[in-house]
Legacy VTK file of the C-alpha trace (Angstrom):
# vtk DataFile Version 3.0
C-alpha trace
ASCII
DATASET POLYDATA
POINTS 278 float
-24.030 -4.204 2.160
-21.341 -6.393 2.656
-18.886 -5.972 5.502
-15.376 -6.308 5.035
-12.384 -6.452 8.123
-9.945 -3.751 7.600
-7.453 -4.131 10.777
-6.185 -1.095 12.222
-3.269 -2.448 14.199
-1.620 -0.042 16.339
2.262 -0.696 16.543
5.230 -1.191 14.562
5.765 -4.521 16.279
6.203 -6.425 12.997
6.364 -9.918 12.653
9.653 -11.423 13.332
11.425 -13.108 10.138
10.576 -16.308 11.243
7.021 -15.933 11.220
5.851 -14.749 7.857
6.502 -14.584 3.746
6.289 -11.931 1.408
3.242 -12.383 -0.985
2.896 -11.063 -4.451
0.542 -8.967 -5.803
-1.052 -10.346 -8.607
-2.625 -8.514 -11.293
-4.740 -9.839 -14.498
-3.448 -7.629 -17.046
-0.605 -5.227 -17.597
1.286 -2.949 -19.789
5.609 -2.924 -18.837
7.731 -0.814 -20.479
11.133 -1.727 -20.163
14.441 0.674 -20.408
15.329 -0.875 -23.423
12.677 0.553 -25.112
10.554 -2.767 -25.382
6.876 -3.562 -23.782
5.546 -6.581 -22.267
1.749 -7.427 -21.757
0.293 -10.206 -19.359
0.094 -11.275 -15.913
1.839 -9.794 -13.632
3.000 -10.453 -9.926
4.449 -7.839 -8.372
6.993 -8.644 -5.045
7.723 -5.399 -3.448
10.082 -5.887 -0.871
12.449 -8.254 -3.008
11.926 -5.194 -6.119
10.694 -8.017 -8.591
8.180 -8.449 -11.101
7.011 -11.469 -13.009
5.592 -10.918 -16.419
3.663 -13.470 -17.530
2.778 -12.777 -21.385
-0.005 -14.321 -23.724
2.224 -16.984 -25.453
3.197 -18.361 -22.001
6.843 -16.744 -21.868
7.512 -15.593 -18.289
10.066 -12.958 -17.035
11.856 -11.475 -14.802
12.491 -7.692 -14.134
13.979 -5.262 -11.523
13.652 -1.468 -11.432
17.053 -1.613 -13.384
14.992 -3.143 -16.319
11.778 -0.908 -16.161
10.953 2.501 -16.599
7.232 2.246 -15.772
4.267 -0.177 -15.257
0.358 -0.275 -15.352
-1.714 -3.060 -13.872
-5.299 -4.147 -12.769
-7.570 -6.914 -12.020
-5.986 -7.797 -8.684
-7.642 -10.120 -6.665
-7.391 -9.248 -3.031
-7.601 -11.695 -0.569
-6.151 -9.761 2.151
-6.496 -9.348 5.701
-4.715 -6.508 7.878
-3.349 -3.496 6.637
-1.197 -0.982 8.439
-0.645 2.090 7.512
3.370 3.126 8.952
3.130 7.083 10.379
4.636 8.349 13.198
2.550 9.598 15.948
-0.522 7.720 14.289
-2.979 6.389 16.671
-6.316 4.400 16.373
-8.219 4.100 19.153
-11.870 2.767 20.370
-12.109 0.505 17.724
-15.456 -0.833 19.309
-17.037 -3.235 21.481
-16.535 -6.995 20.974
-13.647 -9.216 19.039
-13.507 -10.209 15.599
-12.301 -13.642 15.164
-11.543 -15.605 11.711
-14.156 -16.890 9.375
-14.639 -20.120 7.800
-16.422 -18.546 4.766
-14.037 -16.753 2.648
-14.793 -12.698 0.977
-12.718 -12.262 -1.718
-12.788 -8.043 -3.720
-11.700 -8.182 -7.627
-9.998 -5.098 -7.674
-10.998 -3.046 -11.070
-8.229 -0.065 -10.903
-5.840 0.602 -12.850
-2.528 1.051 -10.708
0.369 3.197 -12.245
3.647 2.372 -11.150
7.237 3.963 -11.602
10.651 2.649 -10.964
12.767 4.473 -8.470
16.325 3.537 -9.383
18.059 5.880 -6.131
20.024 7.913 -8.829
19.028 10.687 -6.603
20.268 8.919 -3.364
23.230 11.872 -3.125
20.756 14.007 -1.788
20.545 13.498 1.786
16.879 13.838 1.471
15.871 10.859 -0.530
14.411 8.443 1.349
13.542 6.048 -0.905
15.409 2.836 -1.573
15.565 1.249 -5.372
12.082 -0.215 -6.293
8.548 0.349 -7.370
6.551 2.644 -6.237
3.028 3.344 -6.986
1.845 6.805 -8.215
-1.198 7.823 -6.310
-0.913 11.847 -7.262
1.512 13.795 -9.976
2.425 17.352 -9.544
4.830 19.642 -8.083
4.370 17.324 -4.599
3.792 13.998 -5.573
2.421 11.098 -3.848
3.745 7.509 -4.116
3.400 4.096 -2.213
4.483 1.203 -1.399
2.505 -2.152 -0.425
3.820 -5.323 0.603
2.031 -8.451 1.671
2.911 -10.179 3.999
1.859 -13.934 4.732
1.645 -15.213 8.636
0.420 -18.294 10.825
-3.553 -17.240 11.310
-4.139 -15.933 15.154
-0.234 -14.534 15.483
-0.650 -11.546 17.551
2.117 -8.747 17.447
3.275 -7.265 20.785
1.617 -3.753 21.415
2.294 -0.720 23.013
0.891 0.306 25.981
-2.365 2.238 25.609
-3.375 0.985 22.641
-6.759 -0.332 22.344
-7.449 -4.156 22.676
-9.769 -4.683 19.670
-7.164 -4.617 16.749
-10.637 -4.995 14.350
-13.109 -2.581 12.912
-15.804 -3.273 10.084
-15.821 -1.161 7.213
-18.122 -0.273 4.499
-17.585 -1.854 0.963
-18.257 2.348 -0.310
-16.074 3.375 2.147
-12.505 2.415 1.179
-12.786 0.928 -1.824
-9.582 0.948 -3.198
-8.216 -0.398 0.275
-10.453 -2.421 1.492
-8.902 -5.729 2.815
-11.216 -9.055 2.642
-10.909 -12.194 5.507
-9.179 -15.008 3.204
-7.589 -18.077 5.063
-5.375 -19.379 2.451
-2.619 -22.215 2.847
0.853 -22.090 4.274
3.311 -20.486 2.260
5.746 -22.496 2.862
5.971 -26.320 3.813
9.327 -26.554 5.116
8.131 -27.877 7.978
5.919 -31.196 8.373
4.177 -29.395 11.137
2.947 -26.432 9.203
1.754 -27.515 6.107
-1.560 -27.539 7.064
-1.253 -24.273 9.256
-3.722 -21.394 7.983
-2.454 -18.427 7.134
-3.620 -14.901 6.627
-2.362 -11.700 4.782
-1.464 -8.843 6.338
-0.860 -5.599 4.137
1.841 -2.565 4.996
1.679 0.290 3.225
4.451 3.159 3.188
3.761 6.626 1.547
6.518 9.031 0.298
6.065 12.644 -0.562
8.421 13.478 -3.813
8.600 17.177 -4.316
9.719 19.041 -7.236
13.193 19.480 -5.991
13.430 15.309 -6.677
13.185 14.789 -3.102
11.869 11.470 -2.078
10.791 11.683 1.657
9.306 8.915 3.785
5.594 10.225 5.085
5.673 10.748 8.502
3.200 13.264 9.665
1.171 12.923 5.882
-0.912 16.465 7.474
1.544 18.446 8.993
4.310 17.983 5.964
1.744 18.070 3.371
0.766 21.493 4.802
4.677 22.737 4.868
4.719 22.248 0.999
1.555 24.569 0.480
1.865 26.642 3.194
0.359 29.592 1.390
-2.500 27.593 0.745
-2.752 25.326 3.656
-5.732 27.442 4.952
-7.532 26.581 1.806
-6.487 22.858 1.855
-7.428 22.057 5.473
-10.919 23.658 4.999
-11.210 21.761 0.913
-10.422 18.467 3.060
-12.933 18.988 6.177
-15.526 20.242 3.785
-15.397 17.185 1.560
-14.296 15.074 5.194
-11.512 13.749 3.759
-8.688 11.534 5.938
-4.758 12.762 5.856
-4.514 9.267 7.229
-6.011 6.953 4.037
-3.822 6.848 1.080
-6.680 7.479 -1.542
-7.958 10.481 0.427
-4.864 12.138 0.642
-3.932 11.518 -3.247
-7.217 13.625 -3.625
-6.034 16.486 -0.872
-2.334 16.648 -3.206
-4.303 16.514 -6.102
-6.472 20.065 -5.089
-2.805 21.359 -3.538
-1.254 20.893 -6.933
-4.542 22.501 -8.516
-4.160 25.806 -6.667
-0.460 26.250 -7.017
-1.619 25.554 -10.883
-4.154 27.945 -10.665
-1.990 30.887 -8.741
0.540 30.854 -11.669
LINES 1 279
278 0 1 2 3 4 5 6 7 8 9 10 11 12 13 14 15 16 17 18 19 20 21 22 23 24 25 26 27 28 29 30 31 32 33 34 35 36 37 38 39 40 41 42 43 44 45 46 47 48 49 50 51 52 53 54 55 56 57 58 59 60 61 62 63 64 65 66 67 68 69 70 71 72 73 74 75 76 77 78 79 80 81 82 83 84 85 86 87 88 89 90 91 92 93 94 95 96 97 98 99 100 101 102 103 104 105 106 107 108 109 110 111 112 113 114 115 116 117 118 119 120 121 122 123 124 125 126 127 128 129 130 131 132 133 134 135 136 137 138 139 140 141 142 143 144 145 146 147 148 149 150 151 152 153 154 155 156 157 158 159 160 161 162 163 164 165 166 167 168 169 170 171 172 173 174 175 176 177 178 179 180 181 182 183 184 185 186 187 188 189 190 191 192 193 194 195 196 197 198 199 200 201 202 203 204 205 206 207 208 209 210 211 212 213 214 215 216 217 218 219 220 221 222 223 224 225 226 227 228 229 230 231 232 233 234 235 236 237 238 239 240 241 242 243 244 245 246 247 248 249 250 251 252 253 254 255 256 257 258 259 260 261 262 263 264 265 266 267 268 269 270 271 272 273 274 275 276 277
């Protein structure tokens, strides 16, 4: 079985400015539909943090949108050649990662990513509410119901070896192998890949790697868009008739409150009984 390297770093010490480049996510095939009531099919590349998406369609025309021009997207076939991912909660430690350090590899793992990824476009029209969170983008639908579940991934492209400051306590190994069965949907493969950037003689040859952060967001029927922070404990405050039924549905089928996929299916049972009460 192969072995992938899914980083569980341990802080919020991002990397400075200076020191790394937003990557797009690129994906085979997709379906755009646009507010004016038009569709595009193609490529597409998807650049979260700058709210931009490149559609690249079959006659070679390539454009540009912004969640001002889209109403909703579906892509898959990305190609993920990623290396660290973290995962932004409060009060979310990992610790005893194991024994030994994980350094880079020459040879290159590469996962073709078969899902089909739904995305919406959050325009902030319901920023007057003092609970929306969000800012304008895209956001990825991982669950739909009276609590829904979105995210948001950006890549992020650094020198290879840069090592983020941590907080005291944490644990030294910033590594752990994972199981290709495991986490499939976000499983992160070693890939060395170019500089970015070669604005500087220096660092054109400089190896870089890809380092993945992932935000989730809780949007409740109310149109509430709030930033996951605690995905249990708020999960629980939405349900909380139910929560004894949800905590024992998610330790019987060991399920994480911490992994994105894992908790999309924990929202998806929480919508089904609130269904199922009615």
């Amino acid at each position: 079985m192969k072995q992938l390297l899914l980083s569980g770093l341990l802080t919020f010490g991002l990397v400075p400015a200076w020191a790394q480049q937003e990557v797009g996510r690129h994906f085979a095939s997709s379906t755009v539909l646009l507010t004016n009531g038009d569709t595009l099919r193609g490529e597409l590349t998807l650049y979260t943090e700058q709210n931009l998406l490149i559609v690249k369609t079959a006659d070679g025309t390539q454009s540009t949108q912004t969640p001002f021009t889209v109403k909703a997207f579906a892509a898959k076939g990305q190609l993920t050649q990623q290396l660290y991912t973290t995962l932004l909660f409060d009060n979310t430690r990992i610790e005893n990662l194991g024994s030994g350090n994980v350094r880079a590899q020459d040879q290159a793992v590469t996962v073709f990513d078969t899902t089909m990824h739904a995305f919406v476009s959050y325009r902030n029209v319901m920023r007057t509410r003092l609970t929306a969170e969000a800012e304008p983008g895209f956001y990825e639908v991982l669950s739909i119901g009276n609590i829904c579940l979105w995210q948001r991934t950006t890549l992020w492209a650094r020198p290879l070896g840069y090592q983020p400051q941590r907080k005291s306590g944490s644990a030294n190994n910033s590594f752990v192998p994972v199981s290709f069965n495991t986490d499939a949907r976000n499983l992160l493969a070693h890939k060395v890949i170019p500089a970015p950037t070669q604005s500087q003689s220096a660092a054109r040859n400089r190896p870089y790697d890809v380092h993945s952060v992932t935000r989730l967001y809780y949007v409740t029927s109310a149109d509430s868009v709030l930033l996951v922070r605690q995905p249990k404990t708020e999960l629980l405050s939405y349900f909380q008739e139910s929560a004894p039924r949800i905590k024992t549905y998610a330790r019987y089928h060991k399920l994480s409150y911490t992994k994105p996929d894992e908790l999309a299916v924990i929202v998806d049972y929480a919508n089904g009984l609130q269904r199922a009460t009615r």
